[in-house]
Structure formats: C-alpha cells, structure tokens
N, C-alpha and C positions, 0 to 999 in steps of 0.2 A: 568390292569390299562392303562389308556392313555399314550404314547410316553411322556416321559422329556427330554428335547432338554437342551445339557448342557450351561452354561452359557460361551462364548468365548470373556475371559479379553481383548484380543488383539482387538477384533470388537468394544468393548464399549471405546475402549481409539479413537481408529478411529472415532467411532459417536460422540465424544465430539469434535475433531479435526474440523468434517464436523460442527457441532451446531456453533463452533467457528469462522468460516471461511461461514455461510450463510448469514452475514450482508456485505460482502465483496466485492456482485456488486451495483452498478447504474445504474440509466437509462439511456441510450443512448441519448443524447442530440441532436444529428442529424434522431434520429428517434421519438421523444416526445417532444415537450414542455406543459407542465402543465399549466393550465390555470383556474383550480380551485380545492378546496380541502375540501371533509366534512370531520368530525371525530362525530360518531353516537352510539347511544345506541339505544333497541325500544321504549325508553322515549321521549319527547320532550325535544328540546336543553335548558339545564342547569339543567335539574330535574336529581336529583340524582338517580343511578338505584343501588340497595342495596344490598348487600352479604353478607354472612355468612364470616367471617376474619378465615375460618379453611384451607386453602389452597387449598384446592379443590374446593369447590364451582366458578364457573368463571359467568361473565359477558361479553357481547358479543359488541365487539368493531367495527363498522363499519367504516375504510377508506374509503371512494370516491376522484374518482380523475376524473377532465375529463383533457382531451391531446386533440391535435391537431398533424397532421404530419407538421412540418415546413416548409416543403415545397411547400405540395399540402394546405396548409391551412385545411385539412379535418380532422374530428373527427377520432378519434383512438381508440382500445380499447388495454390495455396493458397489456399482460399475466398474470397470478398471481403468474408463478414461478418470474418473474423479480420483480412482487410488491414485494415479501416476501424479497429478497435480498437485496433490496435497503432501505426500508420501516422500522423505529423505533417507538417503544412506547416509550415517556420519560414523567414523572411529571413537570406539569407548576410549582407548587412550590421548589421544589427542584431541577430540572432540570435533575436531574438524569436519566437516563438512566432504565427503566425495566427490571429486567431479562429475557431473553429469554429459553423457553424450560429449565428450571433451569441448566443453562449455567453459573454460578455465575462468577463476578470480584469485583475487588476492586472498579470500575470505579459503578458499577450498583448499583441499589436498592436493596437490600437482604430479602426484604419484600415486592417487587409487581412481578408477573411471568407474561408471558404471555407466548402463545403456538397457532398454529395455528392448535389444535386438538381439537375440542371438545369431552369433557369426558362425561362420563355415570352420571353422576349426573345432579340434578335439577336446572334451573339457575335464579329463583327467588323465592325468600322470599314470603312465604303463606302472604296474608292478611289474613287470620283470619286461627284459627283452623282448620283443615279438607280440608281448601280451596288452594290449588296449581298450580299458573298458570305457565305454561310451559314459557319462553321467544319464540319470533320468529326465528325464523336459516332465516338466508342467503341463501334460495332456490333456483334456476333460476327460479322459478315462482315470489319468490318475487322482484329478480331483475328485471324482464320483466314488473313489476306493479309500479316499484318507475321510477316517471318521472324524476327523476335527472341522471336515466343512461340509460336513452335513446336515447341519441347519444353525444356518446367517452367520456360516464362514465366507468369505471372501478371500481370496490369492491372488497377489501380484508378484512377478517372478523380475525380477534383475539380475541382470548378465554383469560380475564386476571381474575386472582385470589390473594388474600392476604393472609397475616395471622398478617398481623397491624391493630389493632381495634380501634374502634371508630375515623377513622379519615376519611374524604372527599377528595379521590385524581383527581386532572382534570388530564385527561390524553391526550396528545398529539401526533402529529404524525410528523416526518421528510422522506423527501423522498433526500436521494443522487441522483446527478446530475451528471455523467463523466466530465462535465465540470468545477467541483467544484462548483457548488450552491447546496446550501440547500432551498427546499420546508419548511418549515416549517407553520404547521396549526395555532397555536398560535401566529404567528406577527401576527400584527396589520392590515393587508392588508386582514389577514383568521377571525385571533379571532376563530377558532375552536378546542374545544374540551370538553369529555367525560365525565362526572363527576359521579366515583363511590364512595360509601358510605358503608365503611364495620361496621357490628353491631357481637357483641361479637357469638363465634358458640353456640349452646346447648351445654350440658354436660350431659353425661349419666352413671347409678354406674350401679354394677352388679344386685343390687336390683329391675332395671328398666327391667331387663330379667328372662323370665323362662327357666329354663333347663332341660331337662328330657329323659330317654331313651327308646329306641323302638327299639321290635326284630326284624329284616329282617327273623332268622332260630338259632335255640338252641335247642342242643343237648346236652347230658351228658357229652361231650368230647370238644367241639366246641361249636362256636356261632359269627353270625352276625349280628351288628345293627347299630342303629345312633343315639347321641346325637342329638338334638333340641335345638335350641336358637331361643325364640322367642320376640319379642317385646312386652311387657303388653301392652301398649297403640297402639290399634287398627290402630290408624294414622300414625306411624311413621315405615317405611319399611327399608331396610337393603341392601345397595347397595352395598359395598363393604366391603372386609374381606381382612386382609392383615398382617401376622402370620412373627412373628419374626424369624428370624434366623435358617428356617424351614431346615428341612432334603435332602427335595428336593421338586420339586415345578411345576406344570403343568398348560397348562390352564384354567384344572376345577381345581384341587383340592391343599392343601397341603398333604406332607409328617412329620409328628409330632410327632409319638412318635415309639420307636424303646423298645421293652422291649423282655428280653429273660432270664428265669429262669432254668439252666438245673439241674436234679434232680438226677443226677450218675454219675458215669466214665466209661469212656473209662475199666480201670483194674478193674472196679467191671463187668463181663461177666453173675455175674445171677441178674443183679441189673435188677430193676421193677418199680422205683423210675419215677412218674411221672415228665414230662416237661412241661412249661409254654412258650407260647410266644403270642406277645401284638402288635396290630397296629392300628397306627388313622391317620385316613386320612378326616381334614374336609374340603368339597365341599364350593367351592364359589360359591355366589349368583346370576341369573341368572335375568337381568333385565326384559327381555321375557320370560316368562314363560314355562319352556319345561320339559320334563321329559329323563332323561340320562340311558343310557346300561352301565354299567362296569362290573369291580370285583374286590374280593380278595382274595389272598392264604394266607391259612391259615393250621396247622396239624394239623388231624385228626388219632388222638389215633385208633377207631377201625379197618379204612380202611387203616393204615401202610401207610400213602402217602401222599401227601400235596395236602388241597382239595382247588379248585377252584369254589368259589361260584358269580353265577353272580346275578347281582339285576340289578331293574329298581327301580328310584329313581325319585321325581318332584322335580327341583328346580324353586324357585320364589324368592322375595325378602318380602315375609311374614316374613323367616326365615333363619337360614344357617343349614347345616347338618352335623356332623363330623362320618362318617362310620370309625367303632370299630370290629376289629375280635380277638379274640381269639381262640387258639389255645393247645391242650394237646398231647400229644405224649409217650410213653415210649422212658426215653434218650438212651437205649443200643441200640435195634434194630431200633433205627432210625438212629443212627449215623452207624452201622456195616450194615443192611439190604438195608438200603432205598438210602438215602445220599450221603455215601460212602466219597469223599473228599470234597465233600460240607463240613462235617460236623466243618472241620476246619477253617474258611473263613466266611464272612457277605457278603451276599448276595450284589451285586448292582442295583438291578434294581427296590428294592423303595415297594415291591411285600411282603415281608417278610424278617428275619433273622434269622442266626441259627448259633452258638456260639460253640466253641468247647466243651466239656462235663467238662474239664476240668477248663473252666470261670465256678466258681463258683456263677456268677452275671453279669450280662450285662442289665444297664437301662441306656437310653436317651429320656426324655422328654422335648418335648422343647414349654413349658408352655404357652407363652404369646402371645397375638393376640389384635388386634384392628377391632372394626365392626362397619361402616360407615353407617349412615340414608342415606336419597334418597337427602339431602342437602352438605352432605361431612363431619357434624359435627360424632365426634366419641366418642366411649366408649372403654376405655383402660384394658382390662380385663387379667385375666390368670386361668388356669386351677389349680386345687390343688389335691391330692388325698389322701394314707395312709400314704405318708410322712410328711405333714402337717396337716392332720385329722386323726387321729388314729380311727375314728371311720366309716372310706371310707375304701372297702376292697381294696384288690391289685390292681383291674381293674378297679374301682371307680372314678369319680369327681363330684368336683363342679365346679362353676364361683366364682371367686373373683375382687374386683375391683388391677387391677397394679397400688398398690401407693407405 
C-alpha cells in the first residue's frame, strides 16, 4: 500500500501559530500608497453570488487594489504574499471579522471561512438539473483581460464558504497600513463589497446509494475485492469521502477495519482449527479520472505465507471503492512455521494484523464515514454487518444512514 506519513502534533500546533500570526503585516507606507480598491465576485456588483451553506462549497472573492510608489508617482503592483498579510475579510453587517483558514476566536465569525486555497469542489449552484457552470479562477489570462489591473492593479483572490443558511453576507475587505491607516472598502469614499447568498445544502440517506461487491480474485482460502457506492441519480458525482476516526489514513485511501479471528493455541500443537483475518481499505475519490497500482496482504492457508495481491483499480468521482481482503490460515503452523515472533504483536504498517493465538477475538471497525457530491453537500452514512444484521455473515455489509 502507499507510504502513511504519521501525523506530527508538534507541526500542527506550529501551523496554527503561523495561521495566527499571517494577519500580522502591512503594507509599507513608503513603498504604496493605495488609491483605489474593488472587492468582486464573477457576478455583477450587488448580485448575490449563491452557495450551498455546507462549508465546503466557496465562492470566489476578488480584491483589487491599484497603488502608486509615493514617490516616483508610478503605478505599482503589490506582491500577493504582502496582500495576504495585510488583507481582511470582515461582514458589513456585523463587522465581524471572517475566519481565516479555520483559525477560530472569540473576536471572528464562527460561521463564515475564508482560505486562500481553492478546494476541489464546485463553486456554483446548477441553474437547472444536470446544468453546472464552473465559476471563473483568477487566471493570469484573466488578469491580463480585466482593464482595471492594467496598470498598478493588484488581485488577491479568496475562496469564502458558510455553513449559515439562508442569510445574504456583504463581505468586505481592509487593508493595514504600517502607518496606522485602514483601507477599508465599505467607507463611503469605496462603497465596495461582495455579496454572497447561502441556500440550505442537499441532503442525502443511504437509500439515495447503491452498494454492492465485486471480486478482484477468490479462492477457497482467500479473496480480494471492493465494495461500490454508487450515486442512483446519474447527476450527482462524489467528491469527497472523509471516514471517521480511521485506523490510519493516506492520500488515496483509508485504513478501517482491522478484524482478526484466531482458531487455536499456541498449547494445542496438533490443532488444524482454521484462522480468519479481515481488511478494508476504502479509496477516495479522484476528481480526474485515473486508474491506481497497489495492494494488499492478506494469508493464504495453502501457500503457508502471506500473499500479496496487486490490482489495478479506476478511480473517478461516479463512485467510491472500499478494497476488502480476506484471509485464512491454519493458526498453529502459522504462528510456529511462518511468523514466528510476529505472531505476538499487530502489525504497524496498515498491510494486515495477526493477534496472538491466544486473543481469543480481536475486531475493530471503525464504521462511519461521510461522502461529499461535486457541491460539498453530504451524506452521513455507516457501515453495519453481523453485529447489527444477524443475517450479514462475518465479512458482510451494508450502508446505513448515521443518525
């Protein structure tokens, strides 16, 4: 399987330090003065440009600024690491503050983000069924065509998202000045700003999906496949998948379920007593469409050894895929023959598990997952099997909705 790069607490407490500390500069007052200021959507100024209120979905903010050097009188243009630094989103009505890169305070809105990343999701609302128009990105073609920054304009683009429904935010911009002035778009001198418009997200059950499985290789002893989740409705595709409290976590895939049933001991020496072991590993969604190399290890009873089966796999955003291997073994001579001090210990590396003979039971499944349309809105679903359907065998599921 692909490299898991572990998660380091210490770096993400640092990344929120830096998120903290990126509103920190201004612009140089002896190197800019400001002399005019848009704030834009690809709507016309005041028409509200509409989003899904499920937090993902963004809408595309344009600052413009044109400068002058103070001194030479000449048009300027101003880096976009210095925009970002200096540069805020706040609500004309509320005044508040945006959150940045979900940077949360007490001071900010807890219900409007902004990021200067644009995400894989779609960033406007279908006019009609089937119909999906892309917004415009902030190209350098499209800058080199808008005659407002053609000389010592400057554009910084913001990706903002909600999850407050039904309400109309204007959004504004402020620019820090070293000198102590505030830029601000909304005086009376700009009057500039943004006006988004969030509408409730979709809602999807598990009814709205099919689920079904397919062999990659089965054998009497073994076997490789993958569940399927597909969308019923031909229209709505599947952008992101994003699994609760997973085992461990890559850039394609999760790690999910860990199951190991051993069938003897160690002190039975003529025991014959078959073993079980269970893994699921589902694939995220690939917004371009490609087809993947991996694998997985899994034990194979005849050949005394733990097989490694590779597949090639398409991923798109028709669907998602959870690849399932199972595995059988004889418990004595896998633990005394094969193993050896493995057989004590769970494996780390995400690949398989193997229990001492002695666990008379070892299962972790870690059920629930959310799968996002090409707008952001989601379907909150989980996995169920013989524990909650007595009539799914061991290695068995369904979908159900997580309520």
């Amino acid at each position: 399987m692909a490299y898991i790069k572990p998660i380091n607490i210490l770096s993400m407490a640092m990344s929120n330090i830096i998120i903290g500390a990126a509103f920190a500069g201004s612009l140089d007052a002896n190197r800019y003065e400001i002399q005019d200021i848009r704030v834009e959507t690809d709507l016309a100024h005041g028409q509200a440009y509409q989003i899904y209120a499920n937090g993902k979905m963004q809408a595309p903010v344009y600052i413009k600024i044109k400068a002058i050097d103070p001194t030479t009188r000449k048009p300027v243009t101003i880096p976009t690491d210095e925009l970002i630094s200096a540069t805020y989103l706040f609500g004309k009505q509320s005044g508040l503050n945006l959150t940045y890169n979900q940077y949360f305070s007490d001071s900010s809105d807890q219900h409007w983000f902004y990021t200067v990343t644009e995400n894989q999701y779609q960033h406007t609302v279908p006019r009609s069924a089937g119909i999906v128009r892309r917004s415009v990105s902030s190209s350098a073609t499209a800058i080199r065509n808008n005659p407002r920054l053609a000389n010592g304009w400057s554009q910084l683009t913001y990706w903002v998202s909600t999850n407050e429904t039904h309400y109309s935010k204007h959004v504004c911009a402020e620019i820090s000045i070293n000198n102590g002035e505030k830029i601000n778009s909304c005086d009376m001198m700009y009057d500039e700003y943004a006006t988004i418009s969030s509408i409730d997200p979709l809602q999807y059950r598990a009814e709205d999906f099919s689920f079904d499985f397919h062999y990659l290789k089965n054998t009497d002893t073994w076997y490789v496949g993958y569940w399927q989740l597909t969308p019923k409705d031909k229209q709505i595709k599947i952008y992101g998948l994003e699994w609760e409290n997973p085992l461990q976590e890559s850039n394609l895939f999760f790690r999910a379920m860990d199951y190991f049933r051993p069938g003897g001991s160690l002190l039975r020496y003529n025991s014959n007593t078959t073993a079980y072991s269970l893994i699921l590993y589902p694939y995220k969604p690939s917004i371009e469409s490609q087809t993947i190399s991996d694998y997985v290890r899994i034990w194979n009873i005849e050949g005394k050894k733990r097989e490694d089966y590779h597949f090639t796999l398409p991923l798109s955003t028709n669907n998602v895929k959870f690849v399932q291997g199972k595995g059988s073994y004889d418990d004595y001579k896998t633990c005394i023959y094969i193993t050896r001090d493995h057989c004590s210990h769970t494996r780390k590396n995400g690949h398989y598990v193997n229990m001492t003979s002695n666990d008379s039971y070892h299962y972790d499944l870690r059920p629930k997952f959310t799968v996002l349309d090409q707008f952001g809105n989601a379907a909150q679903l989980k996995l169920v099997d013989g524990n909650t359907n007595t009539d799914l065998g061991w290695d068995n599921y369904q979908i159900m909705d997580d309520e």
